[in-house]
Each structure stands twice: as structure tokens, then as C-alpha cells.
N, CA, C and O atoms as a printed pandas DataFrame, in Angstrom:
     atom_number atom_name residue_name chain_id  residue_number  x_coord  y_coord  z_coord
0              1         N          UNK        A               1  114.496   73.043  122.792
1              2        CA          UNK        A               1  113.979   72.511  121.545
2              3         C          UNK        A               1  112.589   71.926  121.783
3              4         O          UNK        A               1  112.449   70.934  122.498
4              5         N          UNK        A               2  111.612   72.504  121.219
5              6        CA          UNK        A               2  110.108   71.931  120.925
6              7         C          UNK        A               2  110.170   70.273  120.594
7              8         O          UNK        A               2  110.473   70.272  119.401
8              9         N          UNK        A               3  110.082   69.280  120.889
9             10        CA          UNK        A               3  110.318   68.081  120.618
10            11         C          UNK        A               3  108.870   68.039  119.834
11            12         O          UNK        A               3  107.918   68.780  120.085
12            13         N          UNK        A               4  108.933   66.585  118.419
13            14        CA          UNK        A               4  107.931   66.291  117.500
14            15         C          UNK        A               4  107.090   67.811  116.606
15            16         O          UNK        A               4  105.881   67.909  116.394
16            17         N          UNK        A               5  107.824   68.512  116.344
17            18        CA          UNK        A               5  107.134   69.532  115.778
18            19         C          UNK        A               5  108.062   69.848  114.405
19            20         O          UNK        A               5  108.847   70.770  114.186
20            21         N          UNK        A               6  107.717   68.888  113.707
21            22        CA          UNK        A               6  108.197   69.044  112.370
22            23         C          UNK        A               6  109.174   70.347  111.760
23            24         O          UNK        A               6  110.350   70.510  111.436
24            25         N          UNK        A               7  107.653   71.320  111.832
25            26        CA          UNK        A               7  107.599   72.534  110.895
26            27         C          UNK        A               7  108.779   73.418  111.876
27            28         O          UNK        A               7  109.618   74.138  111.334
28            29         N          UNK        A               8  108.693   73.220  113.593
29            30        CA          UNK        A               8  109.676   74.154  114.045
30            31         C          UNK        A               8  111.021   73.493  113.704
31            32         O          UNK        A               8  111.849   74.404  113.700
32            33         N          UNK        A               9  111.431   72.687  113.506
33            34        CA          UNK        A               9  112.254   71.630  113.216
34            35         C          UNK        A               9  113.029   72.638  111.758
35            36         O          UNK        A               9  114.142   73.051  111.434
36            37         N          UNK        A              10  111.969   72.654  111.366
37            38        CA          UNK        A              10  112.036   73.167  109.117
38            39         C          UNK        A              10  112.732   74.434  109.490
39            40         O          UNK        A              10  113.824   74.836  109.089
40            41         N          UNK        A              11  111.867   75.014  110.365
41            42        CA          UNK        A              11  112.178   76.982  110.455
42            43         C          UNK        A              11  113.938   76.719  111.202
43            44         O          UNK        A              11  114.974   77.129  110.679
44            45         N          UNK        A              12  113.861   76.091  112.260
45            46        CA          UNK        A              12  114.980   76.391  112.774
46            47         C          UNK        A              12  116.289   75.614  111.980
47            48         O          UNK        A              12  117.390   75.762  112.510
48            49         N          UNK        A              13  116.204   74.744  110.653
49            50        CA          UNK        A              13  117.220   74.559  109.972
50            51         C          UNK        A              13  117.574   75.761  108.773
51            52         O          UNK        A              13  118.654   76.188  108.367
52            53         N          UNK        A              14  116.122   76.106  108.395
53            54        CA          UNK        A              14  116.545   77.219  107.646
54            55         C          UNK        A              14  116.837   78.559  107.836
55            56         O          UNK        A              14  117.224   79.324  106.952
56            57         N          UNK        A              15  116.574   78.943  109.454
57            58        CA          UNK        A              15  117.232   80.215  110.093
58            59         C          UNK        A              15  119.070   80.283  110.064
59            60         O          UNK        A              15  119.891   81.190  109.921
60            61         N          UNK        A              16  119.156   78.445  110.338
61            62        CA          UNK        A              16  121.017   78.387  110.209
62            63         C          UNK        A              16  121.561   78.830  109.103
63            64         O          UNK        A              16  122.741   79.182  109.071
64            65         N          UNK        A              17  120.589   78.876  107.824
65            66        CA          UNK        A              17  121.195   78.894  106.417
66            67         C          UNK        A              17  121.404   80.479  106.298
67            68         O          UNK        A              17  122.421   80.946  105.787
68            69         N          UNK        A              18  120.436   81.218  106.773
69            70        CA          UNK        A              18  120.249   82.788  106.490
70            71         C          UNK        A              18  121.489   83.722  106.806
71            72         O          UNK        A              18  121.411   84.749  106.132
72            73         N          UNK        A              19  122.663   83.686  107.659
73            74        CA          UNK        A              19  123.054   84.716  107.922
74            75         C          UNK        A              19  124.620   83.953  107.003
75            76         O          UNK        A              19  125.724   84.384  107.336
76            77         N          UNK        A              20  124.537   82.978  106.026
77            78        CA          UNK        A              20  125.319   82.859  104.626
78            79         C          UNK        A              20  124.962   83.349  103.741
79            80         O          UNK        A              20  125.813   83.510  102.866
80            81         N          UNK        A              21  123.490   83.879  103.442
81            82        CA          UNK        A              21  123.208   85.139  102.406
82            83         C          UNK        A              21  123.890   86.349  102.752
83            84         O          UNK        A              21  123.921   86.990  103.803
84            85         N          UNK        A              22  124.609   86.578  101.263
85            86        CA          UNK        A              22  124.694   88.202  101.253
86            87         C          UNK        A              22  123.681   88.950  100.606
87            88         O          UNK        A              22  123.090   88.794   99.537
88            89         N          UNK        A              23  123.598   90.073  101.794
89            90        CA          UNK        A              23  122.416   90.911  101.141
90            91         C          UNK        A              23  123.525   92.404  101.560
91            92         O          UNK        A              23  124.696   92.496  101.930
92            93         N          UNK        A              24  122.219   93.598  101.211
93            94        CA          UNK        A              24  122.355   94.299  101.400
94            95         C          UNK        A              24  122.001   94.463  103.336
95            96         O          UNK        A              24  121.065   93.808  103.795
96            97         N          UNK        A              25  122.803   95.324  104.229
97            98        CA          UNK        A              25  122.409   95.169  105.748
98            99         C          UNK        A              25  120.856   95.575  105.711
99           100         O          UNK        A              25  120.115   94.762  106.264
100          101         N          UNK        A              26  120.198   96.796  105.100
101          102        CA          UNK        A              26  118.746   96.553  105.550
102          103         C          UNK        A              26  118.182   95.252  105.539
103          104         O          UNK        A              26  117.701   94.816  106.586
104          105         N          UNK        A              27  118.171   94.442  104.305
105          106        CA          UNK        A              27  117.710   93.705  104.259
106          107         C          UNK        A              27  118.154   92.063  104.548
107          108         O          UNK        A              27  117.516   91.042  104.290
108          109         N          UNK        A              28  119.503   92.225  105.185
109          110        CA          UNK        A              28  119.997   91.103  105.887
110          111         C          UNK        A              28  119.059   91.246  107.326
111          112         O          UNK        A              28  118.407   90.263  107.678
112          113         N          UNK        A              29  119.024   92.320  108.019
113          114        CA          UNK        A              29  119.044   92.482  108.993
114          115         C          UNK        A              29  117.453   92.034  108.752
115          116         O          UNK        A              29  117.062   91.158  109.523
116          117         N          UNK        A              30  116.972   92.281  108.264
117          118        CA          UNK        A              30  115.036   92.196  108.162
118          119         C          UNK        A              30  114.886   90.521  107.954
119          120         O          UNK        A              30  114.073   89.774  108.499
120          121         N          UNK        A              31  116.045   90.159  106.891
121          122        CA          UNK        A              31  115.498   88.654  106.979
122          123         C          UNK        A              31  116.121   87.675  107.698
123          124         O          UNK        A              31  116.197   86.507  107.317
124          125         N          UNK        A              32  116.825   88.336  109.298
125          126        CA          UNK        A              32  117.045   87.580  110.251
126          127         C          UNK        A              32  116.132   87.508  111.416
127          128         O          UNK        A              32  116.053   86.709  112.350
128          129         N          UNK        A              33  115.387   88.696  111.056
129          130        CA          UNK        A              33  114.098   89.387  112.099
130          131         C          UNK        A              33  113.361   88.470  111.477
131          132         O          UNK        A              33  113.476   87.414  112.100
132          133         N          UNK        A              34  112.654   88.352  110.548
133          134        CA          UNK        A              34  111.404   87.452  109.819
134          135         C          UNK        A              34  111.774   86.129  110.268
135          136         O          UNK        A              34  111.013   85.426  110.933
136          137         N          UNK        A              35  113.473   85.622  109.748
137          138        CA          UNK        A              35  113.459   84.603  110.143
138          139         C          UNK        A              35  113.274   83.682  111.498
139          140         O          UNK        A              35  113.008   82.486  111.607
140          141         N          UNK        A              36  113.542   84.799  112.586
141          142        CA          UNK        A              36  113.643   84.342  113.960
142          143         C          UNK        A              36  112.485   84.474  114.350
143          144         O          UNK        A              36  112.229   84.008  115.460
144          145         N          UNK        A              37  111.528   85.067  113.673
145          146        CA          UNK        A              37  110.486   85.591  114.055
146          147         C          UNK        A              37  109.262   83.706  113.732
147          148         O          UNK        A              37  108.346   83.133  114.322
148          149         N          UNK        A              38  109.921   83.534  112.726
149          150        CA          UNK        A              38  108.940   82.578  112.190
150          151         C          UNK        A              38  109.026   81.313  112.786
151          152         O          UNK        A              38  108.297   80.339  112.598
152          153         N          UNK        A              39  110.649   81.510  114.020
153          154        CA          UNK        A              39  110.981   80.389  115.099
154          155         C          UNK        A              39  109.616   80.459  116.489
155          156         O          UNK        A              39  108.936   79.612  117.068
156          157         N          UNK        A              40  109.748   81.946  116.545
157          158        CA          UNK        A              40  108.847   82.492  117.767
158          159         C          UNK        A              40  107.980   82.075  117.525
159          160         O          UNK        A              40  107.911   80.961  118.044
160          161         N          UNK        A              41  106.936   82.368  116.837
161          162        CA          UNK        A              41  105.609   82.581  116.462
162          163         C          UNK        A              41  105.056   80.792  116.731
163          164         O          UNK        A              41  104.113   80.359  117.393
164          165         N          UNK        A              42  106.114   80.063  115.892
165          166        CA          UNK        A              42  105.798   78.336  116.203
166          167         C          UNK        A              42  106.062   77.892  117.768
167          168         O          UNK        A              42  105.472   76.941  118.282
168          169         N          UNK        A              43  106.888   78.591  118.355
169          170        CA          UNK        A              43  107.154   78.074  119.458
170          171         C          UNK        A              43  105.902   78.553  120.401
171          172         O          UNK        A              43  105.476   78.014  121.423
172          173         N          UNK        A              44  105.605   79.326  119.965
173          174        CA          UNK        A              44  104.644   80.575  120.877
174          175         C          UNK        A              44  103.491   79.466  120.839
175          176         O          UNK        A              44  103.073   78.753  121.752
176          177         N          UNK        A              45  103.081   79.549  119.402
177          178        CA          UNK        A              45  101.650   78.594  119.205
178          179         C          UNK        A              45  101.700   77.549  119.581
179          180         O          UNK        A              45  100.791   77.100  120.279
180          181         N          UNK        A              46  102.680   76.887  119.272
181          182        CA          UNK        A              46  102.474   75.246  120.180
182          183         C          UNK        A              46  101.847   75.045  121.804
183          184         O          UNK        A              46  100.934   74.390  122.307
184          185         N          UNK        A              47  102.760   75.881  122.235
185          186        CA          UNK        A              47  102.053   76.089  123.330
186          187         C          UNK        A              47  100.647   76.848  123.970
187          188         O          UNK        A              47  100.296   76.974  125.143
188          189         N          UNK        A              48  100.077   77.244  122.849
189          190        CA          UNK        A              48   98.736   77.696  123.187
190          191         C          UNK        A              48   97.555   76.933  123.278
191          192         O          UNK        A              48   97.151   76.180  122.392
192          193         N          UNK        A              49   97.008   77.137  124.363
193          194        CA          UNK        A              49   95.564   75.827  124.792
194          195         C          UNK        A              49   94.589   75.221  123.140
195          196         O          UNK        A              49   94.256   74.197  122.543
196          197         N          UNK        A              50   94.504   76.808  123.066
197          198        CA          UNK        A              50   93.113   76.244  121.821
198          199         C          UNK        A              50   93.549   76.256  120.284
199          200         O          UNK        A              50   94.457   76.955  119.834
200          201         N          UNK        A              51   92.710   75.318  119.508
201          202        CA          UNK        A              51   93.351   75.193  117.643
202          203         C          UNK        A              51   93.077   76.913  117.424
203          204         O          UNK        A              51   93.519   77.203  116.313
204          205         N          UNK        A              52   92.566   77.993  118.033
205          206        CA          UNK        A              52   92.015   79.283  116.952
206          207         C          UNK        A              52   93.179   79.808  117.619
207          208         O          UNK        A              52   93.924   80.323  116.785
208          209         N          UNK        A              53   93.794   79.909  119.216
209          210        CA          UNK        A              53   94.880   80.698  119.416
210          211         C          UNK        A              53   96.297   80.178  118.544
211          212         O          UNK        A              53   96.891   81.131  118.038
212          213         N          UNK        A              54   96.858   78.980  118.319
213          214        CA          UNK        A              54   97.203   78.646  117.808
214          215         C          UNK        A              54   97.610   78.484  116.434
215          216         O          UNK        A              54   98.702   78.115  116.001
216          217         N          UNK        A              55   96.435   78.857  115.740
217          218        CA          UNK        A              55   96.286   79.256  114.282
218          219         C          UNK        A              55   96.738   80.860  114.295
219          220         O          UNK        A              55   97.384   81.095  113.274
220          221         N          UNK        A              56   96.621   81.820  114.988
221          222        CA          UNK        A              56   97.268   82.921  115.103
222          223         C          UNK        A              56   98.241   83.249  115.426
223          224         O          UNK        A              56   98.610   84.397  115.176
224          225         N          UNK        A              57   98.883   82.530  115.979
225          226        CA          UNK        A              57  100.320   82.198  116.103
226          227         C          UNK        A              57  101.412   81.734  114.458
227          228         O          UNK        A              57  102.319   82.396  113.954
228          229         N          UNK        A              58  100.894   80.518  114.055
229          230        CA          UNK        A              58  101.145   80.004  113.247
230          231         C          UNK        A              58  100.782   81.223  111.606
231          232         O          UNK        A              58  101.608   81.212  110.694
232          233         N          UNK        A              59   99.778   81.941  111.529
233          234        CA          UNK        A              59   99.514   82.600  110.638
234          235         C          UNK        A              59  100.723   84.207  110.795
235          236         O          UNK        A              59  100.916   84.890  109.789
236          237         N          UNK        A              60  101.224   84.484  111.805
237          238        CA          UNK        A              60  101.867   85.488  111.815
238          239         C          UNK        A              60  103.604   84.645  111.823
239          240         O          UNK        A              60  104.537   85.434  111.975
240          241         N          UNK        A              61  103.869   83.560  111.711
241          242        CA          UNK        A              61  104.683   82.628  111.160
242          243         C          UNK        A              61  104.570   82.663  109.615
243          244         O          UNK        A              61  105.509   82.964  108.879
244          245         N          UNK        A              62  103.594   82.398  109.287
245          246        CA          UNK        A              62  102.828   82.509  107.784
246          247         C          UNK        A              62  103.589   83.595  106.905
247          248         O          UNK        A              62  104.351   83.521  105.941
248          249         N          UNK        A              63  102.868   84.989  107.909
249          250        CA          UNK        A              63  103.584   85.589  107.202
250          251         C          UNK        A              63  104.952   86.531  107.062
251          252         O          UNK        A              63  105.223   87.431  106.268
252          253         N          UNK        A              64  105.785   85.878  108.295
253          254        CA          UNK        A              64  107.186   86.232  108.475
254          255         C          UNK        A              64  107.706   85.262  107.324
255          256         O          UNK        A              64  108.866   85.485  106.979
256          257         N          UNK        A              65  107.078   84.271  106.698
257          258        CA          UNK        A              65  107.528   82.984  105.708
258          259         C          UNK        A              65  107.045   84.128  104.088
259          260         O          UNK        A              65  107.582   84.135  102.981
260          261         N          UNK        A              66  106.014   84.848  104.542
261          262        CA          UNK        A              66  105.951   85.204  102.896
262          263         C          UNK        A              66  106.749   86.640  102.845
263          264         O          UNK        A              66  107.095   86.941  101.702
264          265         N          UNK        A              67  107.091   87.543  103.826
265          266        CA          UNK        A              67  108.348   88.160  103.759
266          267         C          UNK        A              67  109.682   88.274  103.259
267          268         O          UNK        A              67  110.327   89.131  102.655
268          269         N          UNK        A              68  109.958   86.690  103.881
269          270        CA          UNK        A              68  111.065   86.133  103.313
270          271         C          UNK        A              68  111.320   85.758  101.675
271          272         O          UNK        A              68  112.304   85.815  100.939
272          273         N          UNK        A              69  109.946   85.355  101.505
273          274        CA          UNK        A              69  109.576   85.099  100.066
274          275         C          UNK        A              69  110.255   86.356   99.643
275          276         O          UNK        A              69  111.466   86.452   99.443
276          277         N          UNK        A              70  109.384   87.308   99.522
277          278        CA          UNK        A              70  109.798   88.969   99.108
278          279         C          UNK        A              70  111.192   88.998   99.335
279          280         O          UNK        A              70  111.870   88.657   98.365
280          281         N          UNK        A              71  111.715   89.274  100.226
281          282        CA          UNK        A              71  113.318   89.720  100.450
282          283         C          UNK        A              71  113.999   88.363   99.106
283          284         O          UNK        A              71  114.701   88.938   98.274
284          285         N          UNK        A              72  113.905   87.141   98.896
285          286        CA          UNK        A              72  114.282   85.972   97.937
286          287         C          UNK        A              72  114.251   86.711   97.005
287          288         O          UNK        A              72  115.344   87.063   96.562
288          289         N          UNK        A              73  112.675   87.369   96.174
289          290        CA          UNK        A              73  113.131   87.669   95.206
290          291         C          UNK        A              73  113.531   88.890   94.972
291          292         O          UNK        A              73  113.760   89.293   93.831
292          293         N          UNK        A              74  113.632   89.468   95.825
293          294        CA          UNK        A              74  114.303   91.221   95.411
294          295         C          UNK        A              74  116.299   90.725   95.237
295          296         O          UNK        A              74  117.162   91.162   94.475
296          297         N          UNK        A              75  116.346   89.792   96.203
297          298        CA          UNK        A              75  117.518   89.377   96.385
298          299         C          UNK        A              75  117.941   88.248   94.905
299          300         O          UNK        A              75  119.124   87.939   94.767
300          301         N          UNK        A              76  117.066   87.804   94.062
301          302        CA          UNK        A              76  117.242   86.852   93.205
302          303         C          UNK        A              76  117.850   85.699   93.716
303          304         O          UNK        A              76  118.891   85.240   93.249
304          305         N          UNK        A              77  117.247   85.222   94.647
305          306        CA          UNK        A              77  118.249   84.312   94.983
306          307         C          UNK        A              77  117.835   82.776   94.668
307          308         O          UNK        A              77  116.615   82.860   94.524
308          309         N          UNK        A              78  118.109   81.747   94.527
309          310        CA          UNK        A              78  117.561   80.455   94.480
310          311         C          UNK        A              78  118.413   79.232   94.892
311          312         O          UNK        A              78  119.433   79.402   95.560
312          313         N          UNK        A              79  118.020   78.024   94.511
313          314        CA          UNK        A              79  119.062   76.510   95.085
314          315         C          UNK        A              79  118.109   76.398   95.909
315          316         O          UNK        A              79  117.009   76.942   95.818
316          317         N          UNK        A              80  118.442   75.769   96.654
317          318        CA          UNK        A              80  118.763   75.201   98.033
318          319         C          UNK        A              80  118.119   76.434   99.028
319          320         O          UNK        A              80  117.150   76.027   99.668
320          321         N          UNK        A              81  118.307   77.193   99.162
321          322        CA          UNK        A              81  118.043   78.020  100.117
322          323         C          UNK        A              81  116.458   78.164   99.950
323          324         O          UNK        A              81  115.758   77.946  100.939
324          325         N          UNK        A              82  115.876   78.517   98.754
325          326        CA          UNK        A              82  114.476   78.602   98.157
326          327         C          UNK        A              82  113.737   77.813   98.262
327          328         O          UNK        A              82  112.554   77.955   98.570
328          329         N          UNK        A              83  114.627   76.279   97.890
329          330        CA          UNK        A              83  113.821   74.816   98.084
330          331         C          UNK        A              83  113.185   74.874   99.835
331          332         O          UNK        A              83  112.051   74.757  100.300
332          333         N          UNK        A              84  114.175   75.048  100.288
333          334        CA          UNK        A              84  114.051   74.607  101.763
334          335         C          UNK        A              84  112.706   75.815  102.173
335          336         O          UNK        A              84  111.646   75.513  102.722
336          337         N          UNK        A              85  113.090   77.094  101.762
337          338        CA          UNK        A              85  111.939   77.758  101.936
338          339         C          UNK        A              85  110.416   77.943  101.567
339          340         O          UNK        A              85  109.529   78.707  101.947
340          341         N          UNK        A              86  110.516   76.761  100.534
341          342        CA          UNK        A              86  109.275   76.569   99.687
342          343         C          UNK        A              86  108.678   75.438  100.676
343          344         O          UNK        A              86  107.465   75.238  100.735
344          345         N          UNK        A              87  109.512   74.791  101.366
345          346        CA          UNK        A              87  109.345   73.232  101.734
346          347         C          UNK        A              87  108.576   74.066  103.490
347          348         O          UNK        A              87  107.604   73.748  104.176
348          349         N          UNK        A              88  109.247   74.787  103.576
349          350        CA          UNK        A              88  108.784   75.318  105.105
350          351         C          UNK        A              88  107.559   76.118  105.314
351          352         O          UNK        A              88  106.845   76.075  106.316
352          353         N          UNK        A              89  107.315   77.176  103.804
353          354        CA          UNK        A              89  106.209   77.541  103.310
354          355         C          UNK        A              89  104.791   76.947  103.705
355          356         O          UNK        A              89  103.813   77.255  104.386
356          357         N          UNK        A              90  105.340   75.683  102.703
357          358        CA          UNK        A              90  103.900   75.018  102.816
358          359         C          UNK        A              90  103.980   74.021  104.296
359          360         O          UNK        A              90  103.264   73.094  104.676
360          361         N          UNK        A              91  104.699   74.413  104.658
361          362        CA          UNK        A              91  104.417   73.315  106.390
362          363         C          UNK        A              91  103.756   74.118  106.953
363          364         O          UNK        A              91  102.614   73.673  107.064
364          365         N          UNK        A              92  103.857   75.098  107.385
365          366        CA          UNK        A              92  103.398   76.766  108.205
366          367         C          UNK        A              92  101.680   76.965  107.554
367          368         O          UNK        A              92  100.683   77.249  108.218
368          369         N          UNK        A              93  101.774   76.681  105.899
369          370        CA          UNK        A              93  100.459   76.984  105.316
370          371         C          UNK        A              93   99.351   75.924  106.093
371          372         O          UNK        A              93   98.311   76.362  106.585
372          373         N          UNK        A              94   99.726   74.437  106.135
373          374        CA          UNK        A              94   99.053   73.701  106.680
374          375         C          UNK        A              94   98.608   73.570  108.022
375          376         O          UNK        A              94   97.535   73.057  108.339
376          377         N          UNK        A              95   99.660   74.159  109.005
377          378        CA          UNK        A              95   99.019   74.638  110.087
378          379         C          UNK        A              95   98.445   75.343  110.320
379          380         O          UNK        A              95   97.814   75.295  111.376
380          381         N          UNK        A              96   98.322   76.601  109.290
381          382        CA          UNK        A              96   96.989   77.855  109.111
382          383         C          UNK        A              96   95.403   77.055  108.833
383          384         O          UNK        A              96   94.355   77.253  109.448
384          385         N          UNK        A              97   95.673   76.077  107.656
385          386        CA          UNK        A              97   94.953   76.621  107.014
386          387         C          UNK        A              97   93.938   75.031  106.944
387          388         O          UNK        A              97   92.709   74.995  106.889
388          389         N          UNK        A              98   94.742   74.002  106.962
389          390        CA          UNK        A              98   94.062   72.342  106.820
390          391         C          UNK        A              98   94.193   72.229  108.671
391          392         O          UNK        A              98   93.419   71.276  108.585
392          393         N          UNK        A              99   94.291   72.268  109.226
393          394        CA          UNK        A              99   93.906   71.833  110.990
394          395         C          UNK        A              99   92.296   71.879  111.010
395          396         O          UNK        A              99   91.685   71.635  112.050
């Protein structure tokens, strides 16, 4: 576990929620890939020396987060699951984009 890192904190509560969606298997299977993916990508960047490697890390997090978006609404889905993903959204955006 990444200790003090909020946003990996966000991704890895809402990766637990994902495999209680029913989807269809393509697209279960894609938004467990995006989702784990958007664990990597933070873990990856934290550990990178400089703010620009780092921001590339975090931006391909970015957009394993707006993927997920997509698969949400093809899937119609909302609650709780959406909130949390809206909430993780913009954590990921701020490490792109305000650093």
C-alpha cells in the first residue's frame, strides 16, 4: 500500500466495488482492466523522480478514469458507484492538471 496518497487510496476503494457490477463479460472484463489499470498508473507515478514523468503517469490514470466513465454510461448505471467515480475523477484530474 502507497502510504498518504489520497487519490490511490480513492482508485483502490473503487476497484473493490467493480467486480459487483453486472455487465455484459466484454465489458466487465474491460472495466476491471481500466480499473486496475488506474491502480498502476498511480502507483507507477508516485514513484517517478520528476512532476512531468509523473504527470504521465497520472494522465494515462486519467484516462483509464474516463473509460470507465464510457463503460457507466453504456451500462446506465448510477448511485454510489458513479458518485465515488466522479469523486476519483476529479482527484486524478488534479494531479494532471493543477500540480
Amino acid at each position: 500500500m502507497i502510504q498518504n496518497f489520497r487519490t490511490y487510496d480513492l482508485a483502490l476503494k473503487f476497484y473493490r466495488q467493480l467486480p459487483n457490477i453486472e455487465a455484459p463479460a466484454h465489458l466487465k472484463d474491460q472495466l476491471l482492466r481500466a480499473g486496475s489499470s488506474i491502480i498502476l498508473n498511480l502507483a507507477e507515478g508516485s514513484a517517478k523522480p520528476t512532476t512531468k514523468d509523473q504527470r504521465r503517469f497520472y494522465a494515462m490514470a486519467f484516462g483509464s478514469t474516463r473509460e470507465i466513465q464510457a463503460i457507466s454510461d453504456i451500462l446506465n448505471l448510477t448511485g454510489q458507484i458513479t458518485d465515488d467515480l466522479d469523486h476519483l475523477a476529479a482527484s486524478i484530474y488534479k494531479l494532471v492538471y493543477t500540480q
